[in-house]
DSSP file (Angstrom, degrees, kcal/mol; ACC not computed):
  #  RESIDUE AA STRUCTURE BP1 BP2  ACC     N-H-->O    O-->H-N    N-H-->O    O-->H-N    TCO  KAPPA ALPHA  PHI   PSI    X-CA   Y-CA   Z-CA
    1    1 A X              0   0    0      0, 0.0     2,-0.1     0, 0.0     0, 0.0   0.000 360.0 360.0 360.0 126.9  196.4   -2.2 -107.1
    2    2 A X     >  -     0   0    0      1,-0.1     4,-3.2     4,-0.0     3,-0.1  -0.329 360.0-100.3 -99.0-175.2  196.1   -4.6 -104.7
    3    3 A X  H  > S+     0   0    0      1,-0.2     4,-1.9     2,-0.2     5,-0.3   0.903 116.1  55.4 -75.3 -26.3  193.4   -4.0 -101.8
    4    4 A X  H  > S+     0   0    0      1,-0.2     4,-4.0     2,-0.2     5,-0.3   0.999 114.9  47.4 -64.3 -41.6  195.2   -2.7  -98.9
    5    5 A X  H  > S+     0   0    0      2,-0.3     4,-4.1     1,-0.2     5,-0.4   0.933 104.4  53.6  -9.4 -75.6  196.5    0.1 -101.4
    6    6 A X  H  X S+     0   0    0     -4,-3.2     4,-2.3     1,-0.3    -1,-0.2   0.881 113.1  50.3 -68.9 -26.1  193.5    0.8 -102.8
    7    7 A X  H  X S+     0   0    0     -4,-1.9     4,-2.0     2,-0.2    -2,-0.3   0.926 109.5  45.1 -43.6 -54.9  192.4    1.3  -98.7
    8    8 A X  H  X S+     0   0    0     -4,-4.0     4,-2.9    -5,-0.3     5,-0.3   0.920 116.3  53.0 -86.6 -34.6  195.0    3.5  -97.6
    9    9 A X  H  X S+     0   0    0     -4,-4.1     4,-3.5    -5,-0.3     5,-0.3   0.998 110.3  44.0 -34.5 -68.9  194.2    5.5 -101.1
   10   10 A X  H  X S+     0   0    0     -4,-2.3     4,-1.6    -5,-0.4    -2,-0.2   0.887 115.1  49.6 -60.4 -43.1  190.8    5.7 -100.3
   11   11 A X  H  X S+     0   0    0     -4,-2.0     4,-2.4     2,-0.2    -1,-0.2   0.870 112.1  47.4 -57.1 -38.3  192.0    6.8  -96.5
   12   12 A X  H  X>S+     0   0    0     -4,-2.9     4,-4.5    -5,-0.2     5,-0.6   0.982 110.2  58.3 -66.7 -50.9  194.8    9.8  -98.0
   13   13 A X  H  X5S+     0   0    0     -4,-3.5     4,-1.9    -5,-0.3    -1,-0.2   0.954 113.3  39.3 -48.6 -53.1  191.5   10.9 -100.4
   14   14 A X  H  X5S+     0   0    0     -4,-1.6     4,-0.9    -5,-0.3     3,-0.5   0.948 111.8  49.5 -33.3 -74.3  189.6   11.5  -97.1
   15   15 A X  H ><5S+     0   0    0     -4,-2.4     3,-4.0     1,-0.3    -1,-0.2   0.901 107.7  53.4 -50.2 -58.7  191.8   12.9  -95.0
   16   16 A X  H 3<5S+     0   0    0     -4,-4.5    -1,-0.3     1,-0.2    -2,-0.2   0.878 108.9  59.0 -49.0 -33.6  192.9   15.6  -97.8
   17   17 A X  H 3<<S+     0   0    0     -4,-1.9    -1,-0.2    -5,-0.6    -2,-0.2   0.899  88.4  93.4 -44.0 -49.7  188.9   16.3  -97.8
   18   18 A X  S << S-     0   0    0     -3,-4.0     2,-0.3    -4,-0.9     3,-0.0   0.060  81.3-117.8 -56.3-160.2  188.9   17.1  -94.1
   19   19 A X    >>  -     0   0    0      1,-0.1     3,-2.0     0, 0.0     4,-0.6  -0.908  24.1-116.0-116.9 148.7  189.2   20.8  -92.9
   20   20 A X  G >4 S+     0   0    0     -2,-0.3     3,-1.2     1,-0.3    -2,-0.1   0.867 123.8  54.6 -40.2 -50.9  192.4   22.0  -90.6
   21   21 A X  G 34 S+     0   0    0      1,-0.3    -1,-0.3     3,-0.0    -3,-0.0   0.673 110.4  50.6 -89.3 -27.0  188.9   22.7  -87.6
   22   22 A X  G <4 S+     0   0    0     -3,-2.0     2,-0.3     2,-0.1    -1,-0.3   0.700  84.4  94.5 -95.7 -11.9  187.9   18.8  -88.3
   23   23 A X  S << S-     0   0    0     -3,-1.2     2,-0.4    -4,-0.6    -8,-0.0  -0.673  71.3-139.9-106.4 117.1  191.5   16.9  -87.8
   24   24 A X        +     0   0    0     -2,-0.3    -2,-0.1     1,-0.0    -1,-0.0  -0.695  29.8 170.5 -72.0 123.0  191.6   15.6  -83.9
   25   25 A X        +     0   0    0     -2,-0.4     3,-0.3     3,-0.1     5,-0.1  -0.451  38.7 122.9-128.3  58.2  194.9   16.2  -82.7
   26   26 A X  S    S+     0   0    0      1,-0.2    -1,-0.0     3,-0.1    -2,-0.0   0.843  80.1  44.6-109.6 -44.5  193.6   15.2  -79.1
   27   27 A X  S    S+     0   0    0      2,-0.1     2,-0.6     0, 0.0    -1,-0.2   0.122  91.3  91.4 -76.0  25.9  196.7   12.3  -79.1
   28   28 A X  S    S-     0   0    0     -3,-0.3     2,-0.4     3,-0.0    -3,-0.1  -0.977  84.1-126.6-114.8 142.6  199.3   14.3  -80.5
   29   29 A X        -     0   0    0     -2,-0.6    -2,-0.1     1,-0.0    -3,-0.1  -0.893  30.1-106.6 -84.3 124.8  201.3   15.9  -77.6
   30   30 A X        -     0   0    0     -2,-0.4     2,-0.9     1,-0.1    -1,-0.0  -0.093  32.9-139.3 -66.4 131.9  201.6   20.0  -78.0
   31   31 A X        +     0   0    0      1,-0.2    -1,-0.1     3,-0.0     3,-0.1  -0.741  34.4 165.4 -77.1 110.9  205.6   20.6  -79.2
   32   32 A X        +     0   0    0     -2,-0.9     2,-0.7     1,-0.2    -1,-0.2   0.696  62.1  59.8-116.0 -32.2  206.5   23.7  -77.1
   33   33 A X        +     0   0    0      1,-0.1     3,-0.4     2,-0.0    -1,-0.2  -0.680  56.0 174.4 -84.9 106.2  210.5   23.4  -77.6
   34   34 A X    >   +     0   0    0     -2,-0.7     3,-0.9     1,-0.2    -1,-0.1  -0.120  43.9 115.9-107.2  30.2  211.4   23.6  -81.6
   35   35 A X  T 3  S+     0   0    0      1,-0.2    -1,-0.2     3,-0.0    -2,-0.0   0.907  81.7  35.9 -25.4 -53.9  215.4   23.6  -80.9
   36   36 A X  T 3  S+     0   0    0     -3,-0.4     2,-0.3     2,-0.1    -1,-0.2   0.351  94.4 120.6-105.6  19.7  216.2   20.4  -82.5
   37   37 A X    <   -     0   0    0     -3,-0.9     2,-0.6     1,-0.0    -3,-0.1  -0.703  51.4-146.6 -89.6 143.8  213.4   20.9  -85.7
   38   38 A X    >   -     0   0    0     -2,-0.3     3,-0.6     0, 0.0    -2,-0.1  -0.895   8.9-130.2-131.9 137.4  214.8   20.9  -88.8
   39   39 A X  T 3  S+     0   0    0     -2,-0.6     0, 0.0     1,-0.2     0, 0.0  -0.176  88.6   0.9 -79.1 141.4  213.3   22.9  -91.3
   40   40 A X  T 3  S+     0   0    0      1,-0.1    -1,-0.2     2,-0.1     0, 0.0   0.905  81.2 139.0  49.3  62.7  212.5   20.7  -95.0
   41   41 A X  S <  S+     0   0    0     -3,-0.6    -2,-0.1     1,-0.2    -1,-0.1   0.892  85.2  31.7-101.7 -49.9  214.0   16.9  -93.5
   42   42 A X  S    S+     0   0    0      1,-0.1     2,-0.8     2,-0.0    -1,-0.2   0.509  98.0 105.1 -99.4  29.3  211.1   15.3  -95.3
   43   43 A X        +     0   0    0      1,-0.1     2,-0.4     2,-0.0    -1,-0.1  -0.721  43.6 171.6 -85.0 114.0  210.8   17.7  -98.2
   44   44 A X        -     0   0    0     -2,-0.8     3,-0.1     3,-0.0    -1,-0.1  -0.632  22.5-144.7-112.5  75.0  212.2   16.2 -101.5
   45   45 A X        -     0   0    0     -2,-0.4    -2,-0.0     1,-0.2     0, 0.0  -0.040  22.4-103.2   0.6  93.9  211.7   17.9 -104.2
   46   46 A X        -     0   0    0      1,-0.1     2,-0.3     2,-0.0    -1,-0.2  -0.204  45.9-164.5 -19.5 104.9  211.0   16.1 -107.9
   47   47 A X        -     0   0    0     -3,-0.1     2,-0.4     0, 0.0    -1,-0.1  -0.691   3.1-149.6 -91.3 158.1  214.5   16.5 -109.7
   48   48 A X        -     0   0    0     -2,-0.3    -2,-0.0     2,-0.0     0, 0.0  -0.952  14.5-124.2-139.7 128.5  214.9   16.0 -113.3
   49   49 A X        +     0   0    0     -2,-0.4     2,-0.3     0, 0.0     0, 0.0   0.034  45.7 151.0 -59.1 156.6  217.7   14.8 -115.4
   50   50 A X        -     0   0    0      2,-0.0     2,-0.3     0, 0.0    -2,-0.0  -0.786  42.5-115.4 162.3 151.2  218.7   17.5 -118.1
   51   51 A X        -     0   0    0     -2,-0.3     2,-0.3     2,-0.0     0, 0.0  -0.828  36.5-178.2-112.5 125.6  222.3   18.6 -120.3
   52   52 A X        -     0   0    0     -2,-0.3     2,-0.8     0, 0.0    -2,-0.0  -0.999  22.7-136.5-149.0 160.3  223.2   21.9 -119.4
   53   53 A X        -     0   0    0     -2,-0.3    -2,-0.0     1,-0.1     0, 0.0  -0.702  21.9-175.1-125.4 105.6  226.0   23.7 -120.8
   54   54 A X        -     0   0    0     -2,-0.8     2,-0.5     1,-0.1    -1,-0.1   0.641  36.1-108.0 -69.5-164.6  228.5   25.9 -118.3
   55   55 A X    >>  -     0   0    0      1,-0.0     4,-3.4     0, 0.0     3,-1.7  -0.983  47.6-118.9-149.6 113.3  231.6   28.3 -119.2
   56   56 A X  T 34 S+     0   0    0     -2,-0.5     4,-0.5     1,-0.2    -2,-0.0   0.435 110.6  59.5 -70.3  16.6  234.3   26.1 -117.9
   57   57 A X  T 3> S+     0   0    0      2,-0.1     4,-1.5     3,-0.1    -1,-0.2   0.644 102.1  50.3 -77.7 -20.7  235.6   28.1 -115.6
   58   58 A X  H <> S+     0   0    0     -3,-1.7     4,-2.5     2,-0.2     5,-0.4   0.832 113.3  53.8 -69.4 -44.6  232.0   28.4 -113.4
   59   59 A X  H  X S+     0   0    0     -4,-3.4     4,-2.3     1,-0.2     5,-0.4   0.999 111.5  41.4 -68.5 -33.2  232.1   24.5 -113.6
   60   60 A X  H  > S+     0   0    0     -4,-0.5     4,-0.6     1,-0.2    -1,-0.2   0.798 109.4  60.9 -94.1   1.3  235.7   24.3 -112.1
   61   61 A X  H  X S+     0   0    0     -4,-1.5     4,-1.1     2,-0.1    -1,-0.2   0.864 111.4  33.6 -39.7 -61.6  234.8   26.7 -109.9
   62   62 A X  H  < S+     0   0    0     -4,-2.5     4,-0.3     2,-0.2    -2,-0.2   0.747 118.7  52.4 -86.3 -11.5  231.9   24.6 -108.2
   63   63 A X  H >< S+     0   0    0     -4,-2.3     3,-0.5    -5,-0.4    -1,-0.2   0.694 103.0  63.6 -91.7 -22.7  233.9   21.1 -108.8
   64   64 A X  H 3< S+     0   0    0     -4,-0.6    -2,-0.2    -5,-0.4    -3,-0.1   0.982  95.6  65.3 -58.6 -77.4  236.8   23.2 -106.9
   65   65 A X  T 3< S-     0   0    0     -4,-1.1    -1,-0.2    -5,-0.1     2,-0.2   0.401 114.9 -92.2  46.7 -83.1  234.4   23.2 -104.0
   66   66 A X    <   -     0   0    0     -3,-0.5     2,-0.4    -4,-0.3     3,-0.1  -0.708  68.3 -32.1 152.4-167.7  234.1   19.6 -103.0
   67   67 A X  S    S+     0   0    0     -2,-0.2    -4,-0.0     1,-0.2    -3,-0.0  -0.714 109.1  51.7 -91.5 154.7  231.7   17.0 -104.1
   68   68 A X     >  +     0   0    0     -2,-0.4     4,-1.4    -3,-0.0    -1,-0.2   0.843  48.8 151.7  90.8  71.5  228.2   18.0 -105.0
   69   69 A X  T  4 S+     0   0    0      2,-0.2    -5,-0.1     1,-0.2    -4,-0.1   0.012  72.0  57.2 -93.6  42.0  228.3   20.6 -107.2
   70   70 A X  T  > S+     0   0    0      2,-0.1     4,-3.0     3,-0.1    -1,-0.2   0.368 101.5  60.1 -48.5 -47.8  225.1   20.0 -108.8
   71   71 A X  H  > S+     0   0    0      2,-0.2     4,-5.8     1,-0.2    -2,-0.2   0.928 112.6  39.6 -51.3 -52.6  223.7   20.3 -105.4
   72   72 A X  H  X S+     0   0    0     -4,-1.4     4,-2.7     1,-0.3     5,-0.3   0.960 111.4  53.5 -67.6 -20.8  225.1   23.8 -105.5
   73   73 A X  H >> S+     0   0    0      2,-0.2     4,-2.3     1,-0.2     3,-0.7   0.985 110.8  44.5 -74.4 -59.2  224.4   24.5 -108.7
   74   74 A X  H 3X S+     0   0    0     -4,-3.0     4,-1.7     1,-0.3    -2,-0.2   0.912 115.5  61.2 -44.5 -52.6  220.5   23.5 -108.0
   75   75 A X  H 3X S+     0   0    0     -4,-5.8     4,-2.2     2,-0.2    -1,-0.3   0.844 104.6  36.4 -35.9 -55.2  221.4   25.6 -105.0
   76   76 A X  H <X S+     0   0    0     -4,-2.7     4,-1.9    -3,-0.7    -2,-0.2   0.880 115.5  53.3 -84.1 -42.6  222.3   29.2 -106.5
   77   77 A X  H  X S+     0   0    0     -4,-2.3     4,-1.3    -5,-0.3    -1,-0.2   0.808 107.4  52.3 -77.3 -12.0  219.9   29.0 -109.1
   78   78 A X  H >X S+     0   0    0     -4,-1.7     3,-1.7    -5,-0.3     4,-1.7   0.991 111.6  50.4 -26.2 -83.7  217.1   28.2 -106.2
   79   79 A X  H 3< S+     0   0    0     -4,-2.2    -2,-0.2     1,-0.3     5,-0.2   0.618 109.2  47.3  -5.2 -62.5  218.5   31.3 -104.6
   80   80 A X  H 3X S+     0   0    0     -4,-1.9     4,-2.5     2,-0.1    -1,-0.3   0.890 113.7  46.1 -69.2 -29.6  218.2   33.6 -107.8
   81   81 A X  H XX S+     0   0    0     -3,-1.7     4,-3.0    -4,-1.3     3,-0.7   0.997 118.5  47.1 -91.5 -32.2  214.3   32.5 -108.8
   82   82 A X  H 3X S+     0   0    0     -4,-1.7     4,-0.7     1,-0.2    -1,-0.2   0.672 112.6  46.8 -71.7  -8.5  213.4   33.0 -104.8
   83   83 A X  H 3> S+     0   0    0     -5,-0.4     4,-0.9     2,-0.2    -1,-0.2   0.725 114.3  49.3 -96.7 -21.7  215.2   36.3 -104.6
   84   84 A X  H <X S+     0   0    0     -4,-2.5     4,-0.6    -3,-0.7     3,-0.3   0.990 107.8  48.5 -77.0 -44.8  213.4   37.3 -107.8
   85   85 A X  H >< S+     0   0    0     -4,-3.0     3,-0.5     1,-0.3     5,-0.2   0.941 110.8  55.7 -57.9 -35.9  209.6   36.2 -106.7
   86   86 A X  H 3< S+     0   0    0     -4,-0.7     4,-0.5     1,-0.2     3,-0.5   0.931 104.8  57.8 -72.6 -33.0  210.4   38.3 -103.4
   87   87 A X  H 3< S+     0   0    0     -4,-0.9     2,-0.6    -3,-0.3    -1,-0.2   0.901 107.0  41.2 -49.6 -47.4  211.2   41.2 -106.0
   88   88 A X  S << S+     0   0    0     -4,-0.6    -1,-0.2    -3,-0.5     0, 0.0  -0.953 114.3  54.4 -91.7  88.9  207.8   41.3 -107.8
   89   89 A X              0   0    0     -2,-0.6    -1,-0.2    -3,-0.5    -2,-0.2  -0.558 360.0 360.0 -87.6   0.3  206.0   41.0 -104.6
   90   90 A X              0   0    0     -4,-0.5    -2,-0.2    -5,-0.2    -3,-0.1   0.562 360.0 360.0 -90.5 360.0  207.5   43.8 -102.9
């Protein structure tokens, strides 16, 4: 690791240290219109490669689509494990 690295390391470790009450935001300018935010643009998720094995009509179902069924597939089962944790917490 070369040394500017091991700086901006050593900077991230801080910063995750402070507290929310400690963080100067006195040069950020306050957002009061959120129109044009869009919700998860830098969120990427860790994917993982993996064989999985369909009922070929659900797979030409989602290839029927368009392109990305993976995406949708990654989609719908999202969908089901978030509709389940909102089940056991109600």
């Amino acid at each position: 690791m070369n040394k500017a690295a091991k700086k901006r390391k050593s900077e991230m470790k801080d910063l995750v240290a402070l507290r929310d009450s400690q963080i100067d935001f006195s040069d950020v300018p306050e957002v009061r219109d959120w129109n044009r935010a869009v919700v998860g643009k830098f969120y990427r998720p860790i994917k993982k490669s993996l064989t999985i094995r369909l009922d070929a009509d659900v797979l030409a179902w989602l290839k029927a689509q368009g392109r990305g069924y993976q995406t949708r597939i990654n989609k719908l089962l999202r969908a089901a494990m978030e509709g389940q944790s909102r089940r056991r917490r109600a």
